[in-house]
N, CA, C and O of each residue as an XYZ file, in Angstrom:
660
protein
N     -27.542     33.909     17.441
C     -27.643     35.353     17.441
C     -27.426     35.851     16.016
O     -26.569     35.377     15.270
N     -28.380     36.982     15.641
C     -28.010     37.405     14.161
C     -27.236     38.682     14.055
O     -27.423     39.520     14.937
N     -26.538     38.893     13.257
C     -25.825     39.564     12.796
C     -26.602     40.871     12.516
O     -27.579     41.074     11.797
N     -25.463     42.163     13.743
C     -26.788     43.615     13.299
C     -26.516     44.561     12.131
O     -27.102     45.597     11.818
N     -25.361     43.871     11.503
C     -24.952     44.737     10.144
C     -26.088     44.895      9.397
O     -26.937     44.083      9.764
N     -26.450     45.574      8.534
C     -27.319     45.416      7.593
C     -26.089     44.741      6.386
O     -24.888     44.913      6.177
N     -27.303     43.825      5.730
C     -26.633     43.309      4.406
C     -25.411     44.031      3.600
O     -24.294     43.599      3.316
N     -25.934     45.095      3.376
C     -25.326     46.280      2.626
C     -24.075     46.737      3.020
O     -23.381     47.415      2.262
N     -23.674     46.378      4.307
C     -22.328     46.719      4.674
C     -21.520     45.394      5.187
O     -20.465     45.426      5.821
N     -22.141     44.368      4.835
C     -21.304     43.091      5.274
C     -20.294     43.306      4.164
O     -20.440     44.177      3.306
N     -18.884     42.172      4.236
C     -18.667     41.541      3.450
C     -18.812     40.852      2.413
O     -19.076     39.764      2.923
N     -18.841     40.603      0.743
C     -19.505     39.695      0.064
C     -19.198     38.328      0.064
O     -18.000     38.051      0.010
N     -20.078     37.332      0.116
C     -20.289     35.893      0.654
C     -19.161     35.175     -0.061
O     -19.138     35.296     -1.286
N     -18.083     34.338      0.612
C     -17.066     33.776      0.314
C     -17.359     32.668     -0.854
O     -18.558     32.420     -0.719
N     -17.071     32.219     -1.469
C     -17.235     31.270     -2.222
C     -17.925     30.064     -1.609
O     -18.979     29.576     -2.017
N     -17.026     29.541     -0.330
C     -17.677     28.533      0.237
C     -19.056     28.724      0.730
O     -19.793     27.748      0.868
N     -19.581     30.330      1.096
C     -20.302     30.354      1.974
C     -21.835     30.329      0.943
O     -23.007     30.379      1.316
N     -21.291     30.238     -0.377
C     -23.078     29.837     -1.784
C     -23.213     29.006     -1.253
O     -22.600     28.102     -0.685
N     -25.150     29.731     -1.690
C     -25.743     28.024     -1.663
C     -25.444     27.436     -3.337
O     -24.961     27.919     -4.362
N     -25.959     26.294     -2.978
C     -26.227     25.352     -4.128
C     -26.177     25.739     -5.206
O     -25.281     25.702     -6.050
N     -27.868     26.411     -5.210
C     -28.494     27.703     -5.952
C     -27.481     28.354     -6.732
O     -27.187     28.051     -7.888
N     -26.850     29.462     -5.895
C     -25.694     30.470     -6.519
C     -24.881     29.474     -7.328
O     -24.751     29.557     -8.550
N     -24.351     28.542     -6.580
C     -23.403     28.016     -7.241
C     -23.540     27.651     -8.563
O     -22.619     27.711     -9.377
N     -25.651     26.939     -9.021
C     -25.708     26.682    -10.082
C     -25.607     27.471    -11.328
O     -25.333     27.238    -12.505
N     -26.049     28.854    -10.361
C     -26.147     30.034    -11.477
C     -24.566     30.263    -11.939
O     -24.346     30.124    -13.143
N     -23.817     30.492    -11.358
C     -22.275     30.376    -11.991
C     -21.808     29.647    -13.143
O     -21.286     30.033    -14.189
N     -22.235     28.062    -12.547
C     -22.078     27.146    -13.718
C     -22.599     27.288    -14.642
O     -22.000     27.072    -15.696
N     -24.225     27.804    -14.638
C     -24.715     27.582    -15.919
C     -24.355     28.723    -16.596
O     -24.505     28.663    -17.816
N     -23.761     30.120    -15.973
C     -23.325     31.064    -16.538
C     -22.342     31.159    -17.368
O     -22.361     31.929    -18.327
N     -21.200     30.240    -17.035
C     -19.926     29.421    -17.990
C     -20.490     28.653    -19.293
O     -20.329     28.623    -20.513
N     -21.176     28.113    -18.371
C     -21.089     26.789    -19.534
C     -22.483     27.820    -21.074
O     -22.509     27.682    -22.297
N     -23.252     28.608    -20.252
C     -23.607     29.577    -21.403
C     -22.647     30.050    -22.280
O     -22.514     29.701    -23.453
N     -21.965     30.877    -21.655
C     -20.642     31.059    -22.028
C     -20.065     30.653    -23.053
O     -19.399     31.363    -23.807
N     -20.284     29.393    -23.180
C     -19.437     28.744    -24.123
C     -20.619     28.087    -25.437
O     -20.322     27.725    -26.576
N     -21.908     28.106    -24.819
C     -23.028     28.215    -25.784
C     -22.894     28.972    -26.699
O     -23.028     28.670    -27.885
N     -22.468     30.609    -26.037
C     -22.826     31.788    -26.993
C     -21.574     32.135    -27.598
O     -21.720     32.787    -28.632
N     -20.281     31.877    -27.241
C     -19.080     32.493    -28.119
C     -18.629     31.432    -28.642
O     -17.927     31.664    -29.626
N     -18.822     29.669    -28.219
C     -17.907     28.812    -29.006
C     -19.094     28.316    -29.766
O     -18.720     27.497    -30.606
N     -20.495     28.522    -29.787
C     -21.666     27.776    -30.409
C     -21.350     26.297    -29.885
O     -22.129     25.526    -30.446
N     -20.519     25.645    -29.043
C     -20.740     24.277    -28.367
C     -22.171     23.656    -28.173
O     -23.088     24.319    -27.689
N     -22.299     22.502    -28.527
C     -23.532     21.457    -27.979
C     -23.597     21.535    -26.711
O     -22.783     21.267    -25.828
N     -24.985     22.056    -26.696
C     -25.193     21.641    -24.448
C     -24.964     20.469    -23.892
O     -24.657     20.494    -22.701
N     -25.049     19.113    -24.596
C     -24.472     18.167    -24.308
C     -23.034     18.146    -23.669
O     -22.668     17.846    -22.532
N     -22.342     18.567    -24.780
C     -20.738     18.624    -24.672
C     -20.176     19.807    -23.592
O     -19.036     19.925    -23.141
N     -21.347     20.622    -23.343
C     -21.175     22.193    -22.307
C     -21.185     21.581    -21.547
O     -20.219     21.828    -20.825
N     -22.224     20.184    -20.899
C     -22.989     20.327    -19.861
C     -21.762     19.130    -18.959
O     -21.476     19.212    -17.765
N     -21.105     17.875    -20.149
C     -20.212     17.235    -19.349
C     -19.004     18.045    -19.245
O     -18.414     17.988    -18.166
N     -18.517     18.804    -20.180
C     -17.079     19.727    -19.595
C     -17.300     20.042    -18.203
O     -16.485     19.762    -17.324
N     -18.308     20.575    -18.019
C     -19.191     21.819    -16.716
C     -19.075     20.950    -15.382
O     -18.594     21.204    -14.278
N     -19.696     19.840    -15.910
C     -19.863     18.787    -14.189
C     -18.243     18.443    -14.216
O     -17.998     18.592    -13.019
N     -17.258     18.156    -14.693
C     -16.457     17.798    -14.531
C     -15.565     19.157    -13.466
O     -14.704     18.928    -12.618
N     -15.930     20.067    -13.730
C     -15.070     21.640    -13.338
C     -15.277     21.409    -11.882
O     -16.262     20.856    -11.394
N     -13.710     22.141    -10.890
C     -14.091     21.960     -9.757
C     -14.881     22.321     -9.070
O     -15.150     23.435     -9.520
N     -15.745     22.079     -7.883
C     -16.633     22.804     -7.472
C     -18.158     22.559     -7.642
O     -19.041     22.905     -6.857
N     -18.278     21.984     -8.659
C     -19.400     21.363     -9.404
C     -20.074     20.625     -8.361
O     -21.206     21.028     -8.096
N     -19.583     19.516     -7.628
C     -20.105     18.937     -6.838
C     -21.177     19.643     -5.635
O     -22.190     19.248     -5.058
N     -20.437     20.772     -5.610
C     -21.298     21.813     -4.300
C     -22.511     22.374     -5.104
O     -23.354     22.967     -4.430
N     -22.688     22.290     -6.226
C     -23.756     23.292     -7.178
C     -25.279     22.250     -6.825
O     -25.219     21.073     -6.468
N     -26.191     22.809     -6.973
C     -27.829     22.125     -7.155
C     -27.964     21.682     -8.321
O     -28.623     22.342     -9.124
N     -27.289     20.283     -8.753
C     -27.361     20.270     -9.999
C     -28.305     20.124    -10.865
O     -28.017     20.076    -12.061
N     -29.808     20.011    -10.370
C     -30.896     20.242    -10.815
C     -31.013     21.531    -11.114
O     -31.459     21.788    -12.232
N     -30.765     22.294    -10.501
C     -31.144     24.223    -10.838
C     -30.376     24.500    -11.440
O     -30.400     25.731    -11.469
N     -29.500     24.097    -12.098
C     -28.101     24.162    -13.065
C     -28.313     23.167    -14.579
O     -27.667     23.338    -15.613
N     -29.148     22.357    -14.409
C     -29.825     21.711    -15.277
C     -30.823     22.091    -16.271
O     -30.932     21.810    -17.465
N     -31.817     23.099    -15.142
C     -33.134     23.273    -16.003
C     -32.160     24.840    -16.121
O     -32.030     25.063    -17.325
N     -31.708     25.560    -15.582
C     -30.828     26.725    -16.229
C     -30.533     26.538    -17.639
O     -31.124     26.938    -18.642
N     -29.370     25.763    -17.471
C     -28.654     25.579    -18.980
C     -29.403     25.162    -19.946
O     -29.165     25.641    -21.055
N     -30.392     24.269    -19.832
C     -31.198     23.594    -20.928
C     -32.279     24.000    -21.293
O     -32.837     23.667    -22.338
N     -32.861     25.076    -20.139
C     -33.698     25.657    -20.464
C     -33.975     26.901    -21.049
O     -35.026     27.278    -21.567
N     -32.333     27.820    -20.829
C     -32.006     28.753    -21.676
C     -31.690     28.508    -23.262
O     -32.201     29.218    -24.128
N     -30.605     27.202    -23.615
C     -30.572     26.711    -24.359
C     -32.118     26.792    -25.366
O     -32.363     27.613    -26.249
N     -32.938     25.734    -24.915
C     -33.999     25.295    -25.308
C     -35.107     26.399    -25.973
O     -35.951     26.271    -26.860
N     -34.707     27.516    -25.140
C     -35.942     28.718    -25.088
C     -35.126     29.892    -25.199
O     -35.527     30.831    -24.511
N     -34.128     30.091    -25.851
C     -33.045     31.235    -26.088
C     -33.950     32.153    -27.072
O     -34.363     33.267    -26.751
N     -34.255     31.380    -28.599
C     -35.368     32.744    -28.867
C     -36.196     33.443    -28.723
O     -36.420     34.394    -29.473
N     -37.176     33.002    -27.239
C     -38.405     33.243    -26.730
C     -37.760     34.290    -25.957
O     -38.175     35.449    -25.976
N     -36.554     33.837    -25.140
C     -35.667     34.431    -24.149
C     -35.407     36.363    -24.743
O     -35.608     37.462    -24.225
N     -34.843     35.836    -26.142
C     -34.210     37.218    -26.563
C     -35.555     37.981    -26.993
O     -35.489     39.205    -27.104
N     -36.559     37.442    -27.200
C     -37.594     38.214    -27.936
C     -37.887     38.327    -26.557
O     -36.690     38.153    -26.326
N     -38.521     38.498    -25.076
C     -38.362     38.833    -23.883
C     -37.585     39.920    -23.975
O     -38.122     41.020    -23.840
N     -36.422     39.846    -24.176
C     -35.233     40.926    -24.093
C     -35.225     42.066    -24.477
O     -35.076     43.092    -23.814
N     -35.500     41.847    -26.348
C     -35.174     42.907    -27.194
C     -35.686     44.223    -27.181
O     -35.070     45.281    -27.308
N     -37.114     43.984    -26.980
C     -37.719     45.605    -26.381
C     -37.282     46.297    -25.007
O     -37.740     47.360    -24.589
N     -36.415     45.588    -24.444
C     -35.556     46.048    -23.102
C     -34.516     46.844    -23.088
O     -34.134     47.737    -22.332
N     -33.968     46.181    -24.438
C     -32.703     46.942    -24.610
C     -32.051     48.210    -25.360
O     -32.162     48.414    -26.569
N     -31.634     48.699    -24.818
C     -31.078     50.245    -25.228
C     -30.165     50.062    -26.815
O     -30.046     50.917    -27.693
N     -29.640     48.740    -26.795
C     -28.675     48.588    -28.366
C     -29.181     47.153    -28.753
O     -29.941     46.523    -28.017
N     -28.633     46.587    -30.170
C     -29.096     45.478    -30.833
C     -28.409     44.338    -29.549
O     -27.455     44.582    -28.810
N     -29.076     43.325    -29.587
C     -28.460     41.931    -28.940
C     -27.592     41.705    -29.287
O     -26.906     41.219    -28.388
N     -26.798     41.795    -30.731
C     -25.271     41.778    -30.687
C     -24.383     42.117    -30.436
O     -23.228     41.735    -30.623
N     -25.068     43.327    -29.710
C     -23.941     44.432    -29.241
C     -23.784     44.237    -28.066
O     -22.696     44.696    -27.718
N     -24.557     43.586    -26.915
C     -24.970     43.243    -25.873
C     -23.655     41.882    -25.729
O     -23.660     40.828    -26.365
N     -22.501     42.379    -24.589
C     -21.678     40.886    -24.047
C     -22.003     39.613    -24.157
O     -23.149     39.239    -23.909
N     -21.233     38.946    -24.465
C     -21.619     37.323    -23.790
C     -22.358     37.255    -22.659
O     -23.480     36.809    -22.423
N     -21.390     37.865    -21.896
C     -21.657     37.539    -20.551
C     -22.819     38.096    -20.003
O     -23.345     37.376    -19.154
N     -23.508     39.410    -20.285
C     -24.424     39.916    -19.593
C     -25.496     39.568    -21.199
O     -26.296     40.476    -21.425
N     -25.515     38.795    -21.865
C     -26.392     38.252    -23.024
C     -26.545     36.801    -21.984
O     -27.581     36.222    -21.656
N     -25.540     36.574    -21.728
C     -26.280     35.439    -21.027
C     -26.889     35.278    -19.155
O     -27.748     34.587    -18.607
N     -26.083     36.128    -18.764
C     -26.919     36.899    -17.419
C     -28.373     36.860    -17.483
O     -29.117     36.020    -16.976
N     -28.749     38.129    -18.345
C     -29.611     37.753    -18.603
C     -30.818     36.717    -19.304
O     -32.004     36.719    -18.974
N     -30.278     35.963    -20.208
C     -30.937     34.805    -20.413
C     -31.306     34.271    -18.906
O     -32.493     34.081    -18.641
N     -30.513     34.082    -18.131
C     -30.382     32.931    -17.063
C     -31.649     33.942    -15.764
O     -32.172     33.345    -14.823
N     -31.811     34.936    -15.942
C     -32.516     35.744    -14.972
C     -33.765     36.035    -15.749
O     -34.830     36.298    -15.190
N     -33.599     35.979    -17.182
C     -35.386     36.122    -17.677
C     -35.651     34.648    -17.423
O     -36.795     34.479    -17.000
N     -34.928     33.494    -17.555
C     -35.586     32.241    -17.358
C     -35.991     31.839    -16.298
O     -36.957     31.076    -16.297
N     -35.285     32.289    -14.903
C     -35.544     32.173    -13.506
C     -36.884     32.966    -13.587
O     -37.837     32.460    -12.994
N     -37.087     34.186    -14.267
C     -38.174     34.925    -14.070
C     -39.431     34.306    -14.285
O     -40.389     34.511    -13.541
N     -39.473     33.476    -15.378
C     -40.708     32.756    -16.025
C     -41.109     31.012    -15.572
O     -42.153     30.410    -15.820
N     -39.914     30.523    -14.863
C     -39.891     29.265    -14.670
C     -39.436     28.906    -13.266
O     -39.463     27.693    -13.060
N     -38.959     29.772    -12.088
C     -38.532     29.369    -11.537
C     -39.292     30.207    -10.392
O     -38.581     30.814     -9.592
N     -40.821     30.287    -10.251
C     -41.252     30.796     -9.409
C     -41.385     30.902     -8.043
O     -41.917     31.805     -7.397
N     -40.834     29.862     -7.654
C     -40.263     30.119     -5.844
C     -39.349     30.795     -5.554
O     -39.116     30.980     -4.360
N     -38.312     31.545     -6.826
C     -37.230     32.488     -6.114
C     -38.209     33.468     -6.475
O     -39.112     33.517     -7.310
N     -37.788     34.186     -5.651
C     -38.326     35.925     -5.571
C     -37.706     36.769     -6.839
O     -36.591     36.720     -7.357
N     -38.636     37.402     -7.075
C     -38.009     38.664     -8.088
C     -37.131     39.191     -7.434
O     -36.166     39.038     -8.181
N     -36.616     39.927     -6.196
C     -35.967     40.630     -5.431
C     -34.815     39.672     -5.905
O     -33.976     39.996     -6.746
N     -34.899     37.808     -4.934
C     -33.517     37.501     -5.586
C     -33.351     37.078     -6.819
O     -32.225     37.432     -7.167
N     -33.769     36.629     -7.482
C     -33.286     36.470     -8.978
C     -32.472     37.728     -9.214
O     -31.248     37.754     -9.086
N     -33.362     38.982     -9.637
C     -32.037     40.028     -9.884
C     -30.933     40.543     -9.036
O     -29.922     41.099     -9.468
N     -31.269     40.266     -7.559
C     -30.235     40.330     -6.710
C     -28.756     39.507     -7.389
O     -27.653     39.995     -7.631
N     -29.283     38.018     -7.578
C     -28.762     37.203     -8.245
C     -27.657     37.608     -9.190
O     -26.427     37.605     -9.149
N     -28.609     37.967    -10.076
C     -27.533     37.953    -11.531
C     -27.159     39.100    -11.593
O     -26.521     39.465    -12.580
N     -27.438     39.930    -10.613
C     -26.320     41.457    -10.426
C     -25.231     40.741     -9.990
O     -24.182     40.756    -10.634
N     -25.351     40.140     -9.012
C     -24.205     39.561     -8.596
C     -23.014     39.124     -9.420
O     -21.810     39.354     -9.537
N     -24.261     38.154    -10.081
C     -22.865     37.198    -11.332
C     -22.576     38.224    -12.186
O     -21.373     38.113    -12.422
N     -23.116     39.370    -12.913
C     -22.913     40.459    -13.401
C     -21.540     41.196    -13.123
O     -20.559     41.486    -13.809
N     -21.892     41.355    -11.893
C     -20.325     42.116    -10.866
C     -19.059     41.310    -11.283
O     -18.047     41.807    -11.778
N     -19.353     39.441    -10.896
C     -18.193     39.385    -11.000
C     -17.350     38.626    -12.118
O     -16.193     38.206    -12.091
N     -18.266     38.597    -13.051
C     -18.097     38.517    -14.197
C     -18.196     39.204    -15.760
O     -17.585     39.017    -16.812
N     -18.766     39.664    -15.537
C     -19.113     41.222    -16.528
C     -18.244     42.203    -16.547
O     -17.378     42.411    -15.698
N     -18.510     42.972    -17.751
C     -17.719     44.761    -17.990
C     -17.833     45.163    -16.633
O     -18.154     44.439    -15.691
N     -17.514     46.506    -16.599
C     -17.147     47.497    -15.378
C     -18.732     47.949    -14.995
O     -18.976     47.856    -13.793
N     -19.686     48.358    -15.726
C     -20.598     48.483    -15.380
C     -22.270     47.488    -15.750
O     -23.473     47.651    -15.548
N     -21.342     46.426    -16.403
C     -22.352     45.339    -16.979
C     -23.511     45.558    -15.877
O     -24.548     46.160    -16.155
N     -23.299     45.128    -14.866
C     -24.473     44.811    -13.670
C     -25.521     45.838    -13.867
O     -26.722     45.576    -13.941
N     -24.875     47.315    -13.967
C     -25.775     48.621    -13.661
C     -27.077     47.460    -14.953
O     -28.180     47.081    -14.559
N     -26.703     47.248    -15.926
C     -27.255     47.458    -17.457
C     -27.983     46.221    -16.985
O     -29.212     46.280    -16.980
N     -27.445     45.209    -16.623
C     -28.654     43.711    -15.663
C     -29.144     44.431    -15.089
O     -29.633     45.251    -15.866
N     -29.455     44.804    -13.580
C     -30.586     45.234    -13.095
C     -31.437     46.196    -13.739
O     -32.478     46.369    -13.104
N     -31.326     46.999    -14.973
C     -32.156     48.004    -14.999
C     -32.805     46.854    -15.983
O     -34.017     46.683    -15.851
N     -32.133     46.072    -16.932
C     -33.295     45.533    -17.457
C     -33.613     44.271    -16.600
O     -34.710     43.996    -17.085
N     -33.443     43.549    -15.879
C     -34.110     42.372    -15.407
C     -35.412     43.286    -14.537
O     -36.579     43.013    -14.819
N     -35.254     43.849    -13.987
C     -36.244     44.895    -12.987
C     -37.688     45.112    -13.620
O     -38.842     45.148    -13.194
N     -37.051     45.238    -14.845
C     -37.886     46.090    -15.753
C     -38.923     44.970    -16.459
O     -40.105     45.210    -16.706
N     -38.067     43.367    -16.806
C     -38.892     42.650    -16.841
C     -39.373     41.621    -15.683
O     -39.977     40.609    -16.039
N     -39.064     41.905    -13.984
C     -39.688     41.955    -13.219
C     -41.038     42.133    -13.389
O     -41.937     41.294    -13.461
N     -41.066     43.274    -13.442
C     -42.599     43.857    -13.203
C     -43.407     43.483    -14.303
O     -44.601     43.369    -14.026
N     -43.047     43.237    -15.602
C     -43.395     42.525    -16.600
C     -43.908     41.250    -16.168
O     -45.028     41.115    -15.675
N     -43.181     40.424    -16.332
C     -43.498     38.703    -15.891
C     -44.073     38.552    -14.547
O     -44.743     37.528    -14.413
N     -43.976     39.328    -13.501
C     -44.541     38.972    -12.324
C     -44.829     40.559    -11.685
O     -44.184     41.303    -10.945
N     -46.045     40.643    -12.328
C     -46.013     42.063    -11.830
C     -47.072     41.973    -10.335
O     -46.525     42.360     -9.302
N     -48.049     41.643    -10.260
C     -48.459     41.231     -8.562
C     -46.999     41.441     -7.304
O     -46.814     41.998     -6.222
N     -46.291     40.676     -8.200
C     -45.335     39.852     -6.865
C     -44.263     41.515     -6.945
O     -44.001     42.126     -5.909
N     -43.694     42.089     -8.590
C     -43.262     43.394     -8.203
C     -43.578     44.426     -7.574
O     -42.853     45.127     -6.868
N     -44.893     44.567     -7.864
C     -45.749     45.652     -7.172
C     -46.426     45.500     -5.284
O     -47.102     46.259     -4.590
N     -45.972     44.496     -5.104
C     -46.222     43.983     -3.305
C     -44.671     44.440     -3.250
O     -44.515     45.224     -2.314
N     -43.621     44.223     -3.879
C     -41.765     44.490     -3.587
C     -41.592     45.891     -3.331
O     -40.654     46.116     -2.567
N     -42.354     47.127     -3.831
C     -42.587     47.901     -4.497
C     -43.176     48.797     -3.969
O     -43.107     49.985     -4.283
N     -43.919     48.241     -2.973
C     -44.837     48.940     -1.789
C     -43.632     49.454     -0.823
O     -42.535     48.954     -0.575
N     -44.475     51.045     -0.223
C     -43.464     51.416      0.751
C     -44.118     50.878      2.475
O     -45.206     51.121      2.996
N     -43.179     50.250      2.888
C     -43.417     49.633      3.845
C     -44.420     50.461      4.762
O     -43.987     51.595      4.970
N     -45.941     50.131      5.510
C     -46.489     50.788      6.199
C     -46.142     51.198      7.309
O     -45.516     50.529      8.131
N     -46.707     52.943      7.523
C     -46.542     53.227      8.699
C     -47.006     53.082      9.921
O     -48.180     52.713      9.952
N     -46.558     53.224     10.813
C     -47.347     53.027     11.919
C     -47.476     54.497     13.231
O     -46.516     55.267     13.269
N     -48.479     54.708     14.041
C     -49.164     55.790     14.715
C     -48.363     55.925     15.809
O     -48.620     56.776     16.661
């Protein structure tokens, strides 16, 4: 039997209750983390990271091409970014500098998640890791390069559901 709450008024999903997925986005959100404020080798990010508890429950493939692929493609990433943003990239958090890295890369490479969740996504990690209103500042720009990178798939999201007689 399913549950008649709408989403919007449940509870938010317990730790145990991520998938894989989520879980990888966390990790690779740390171990960014430590890309962008300690300048660490992804090498040296990537064994600290598997070692952390919890790790074991993560997709460590989707936590793989995350980290290495943000890594790998960080200037392509920020030049993606920069016309998005309201202030310079330096002014822009760690944390929601790398949010978004990890949600423009899902955007361009990881085409079986949905635009809906990807930024669902990294609002999320936004919330609970970010400033007080970091998230507002993720979704308006991941959204924005939504419709950018996958604009077909935004513009079907986008549609107001048909009526009926």
């Amino acid at each position: 039997m399913t549950d008649p709450t709408p989403p919007s008024a449940r509870a938010p999903r317990k730790t145990s209750e991520k998938s894989g997925r989520s879980r990888a986005r966390e990790f690779a959100l740390q171990a960014l983390y430590q890309h962008i404020v300690g300048r660490n080798e992804a090498s040296d990010i990537d064994l600290f990271t598997r070692d952390l508890s919890g790790f074991h429950k993560a997709d460590s493939a989707h936590y793989d091409a995350l980290l290495h692929g943000c890594i790998a493609h960080s200037q392509a990433l920020d030049q993606l970014l920069k016309p998005l943003l309201d202030r310079p990239l330096a002014e822009v958090s760690p944390i929601e500098h790398g949010v978004l890295w990890l949600g423009t890369y899902e955007l361009q490479h990881c085409l079986d998640v949905p635009v809906r969740v990807v930024i669902n996504e990294y609002v999320e990690l936004a919330k609970s890791f970010g400033g007080t209103d970091g998230h507002k500042y993720v979704n308006g720009v991941l959204h924005k390069l939504g419709q950018q990178l996958r604009a077909a798939e935004a513009a079907r999201d986008n549609r107001p559901p048909p009526t009926t007689a």
